[in-house]
N, C-alpha and C positions, 0 to 999 in steps of 0.2 A: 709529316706533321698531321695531315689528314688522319691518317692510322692509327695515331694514338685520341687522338680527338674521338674517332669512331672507337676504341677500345675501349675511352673512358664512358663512351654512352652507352655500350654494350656492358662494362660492370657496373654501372647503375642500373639499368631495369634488370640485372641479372639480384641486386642487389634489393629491389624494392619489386615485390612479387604485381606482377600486373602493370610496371611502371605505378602503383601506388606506394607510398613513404607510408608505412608503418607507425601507428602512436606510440608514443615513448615509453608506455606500459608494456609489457608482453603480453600476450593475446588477442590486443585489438588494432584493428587496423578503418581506415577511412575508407566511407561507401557513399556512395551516392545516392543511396536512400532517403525517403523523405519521410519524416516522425508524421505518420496519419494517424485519426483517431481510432481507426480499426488496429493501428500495429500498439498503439499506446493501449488500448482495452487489451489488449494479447498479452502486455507485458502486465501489466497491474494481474491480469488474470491469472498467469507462472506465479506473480511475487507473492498471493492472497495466501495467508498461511489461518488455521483453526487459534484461535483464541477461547480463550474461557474466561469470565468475568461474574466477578459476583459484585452483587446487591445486598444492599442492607436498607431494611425500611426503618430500622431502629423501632420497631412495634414488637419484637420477636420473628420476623419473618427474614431469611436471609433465602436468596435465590441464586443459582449456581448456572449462568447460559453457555452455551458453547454457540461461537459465532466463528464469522469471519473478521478480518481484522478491515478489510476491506468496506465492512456493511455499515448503513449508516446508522445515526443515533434513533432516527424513527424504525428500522429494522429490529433493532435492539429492545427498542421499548414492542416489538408486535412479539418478540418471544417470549420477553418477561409477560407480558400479556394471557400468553398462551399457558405460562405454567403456574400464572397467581389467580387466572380467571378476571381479572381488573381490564377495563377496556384501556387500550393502549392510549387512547387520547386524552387521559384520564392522570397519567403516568408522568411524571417529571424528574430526570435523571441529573442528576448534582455533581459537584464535588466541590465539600466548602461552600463559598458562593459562586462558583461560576456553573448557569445552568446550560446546560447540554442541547444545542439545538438539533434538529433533526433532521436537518440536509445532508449535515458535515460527517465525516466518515470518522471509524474508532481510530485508524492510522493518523489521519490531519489532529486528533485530538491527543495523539498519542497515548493514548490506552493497550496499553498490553494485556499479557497473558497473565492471570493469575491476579489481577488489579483490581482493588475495592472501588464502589459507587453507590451513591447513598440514592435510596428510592424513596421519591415520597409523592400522595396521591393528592392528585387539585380537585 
C-alpha cells in the first residue's frame, strides 16, 4: 500500500514539472515571481509597438506623427509641436468633444495606428 501511495506521488511530480501544476493554457505555468514595477516597465517596454497618427486642425493643415503607442498625450502634442512650430502648450488635442489630457497614454485612450485627431490652437 505504501508503494502505490509513493508511485502515485512519484507520477505527479513526474507529471507537473518542478512539483508545479501547470495553467490550463499551454505554455504558461505558475512562478513565484512577484509583478515589480521594474518587471511591469520591461513588459510595457516588449508590448510598445510604433504608431502613426494624424492631425487635422481643419484650417488646411493636417500633420502625420509617428510615435509610440505607449507615449503620452503631452508627448504627442511636443511632436506635433516640433513639426507645426506652435508651442506645444498652446496645442489642444480633440476628438468630438472629449479633450485629450496629457498624462494619459495613446494606449489607455485607445488610439491607434493610422487614427484621425482633430488639432486646435488655445
Amino acid at each position: 500500500m505504501g508503494g502505490e501511495a509513493n508511485g502515485k506521488t512519484i507520477a505527479a511530480n513526474q507529471r507537473y514539472k518542478n512539483g508545479v501544476q501547470p495553467h490550463r493554457r499551454a505554455g504558461f505555468e505558475f512562478t513565484n515571481t512577484v509583478a515589480t514595477p521594474k518587471l511591469l516597465a520591461e513588459e510595457n517596454q516588449r508590448s510598445s509597438k510604433m504608431i502613426e497618427v494624424v492631425l487635422n486642425d481643419r484650417l488646411g493643415k493636417k500633420v502625420r506623427v509617428k510615435c509610440n503607442d505607449d507615449d503620452t498625450i503631452g508627448d504627442l502634442k511636443k511632436l506635433v509641436a516640433a513639426q507645426t512650430g506652435t508651442r506645444a502648450d498652446k496645442i489642444r488635442i480633440q476628438k468630438w468633444y472629449n479633450i485629450y489630457k496629457d498624462h494619459i497614454t495613446l494606449k489607455d485612450y485607445e488610439i491607434h495606428d493610422g487614427m484621425g485627431l482633430e488639432l486646435y490652437y488655445n
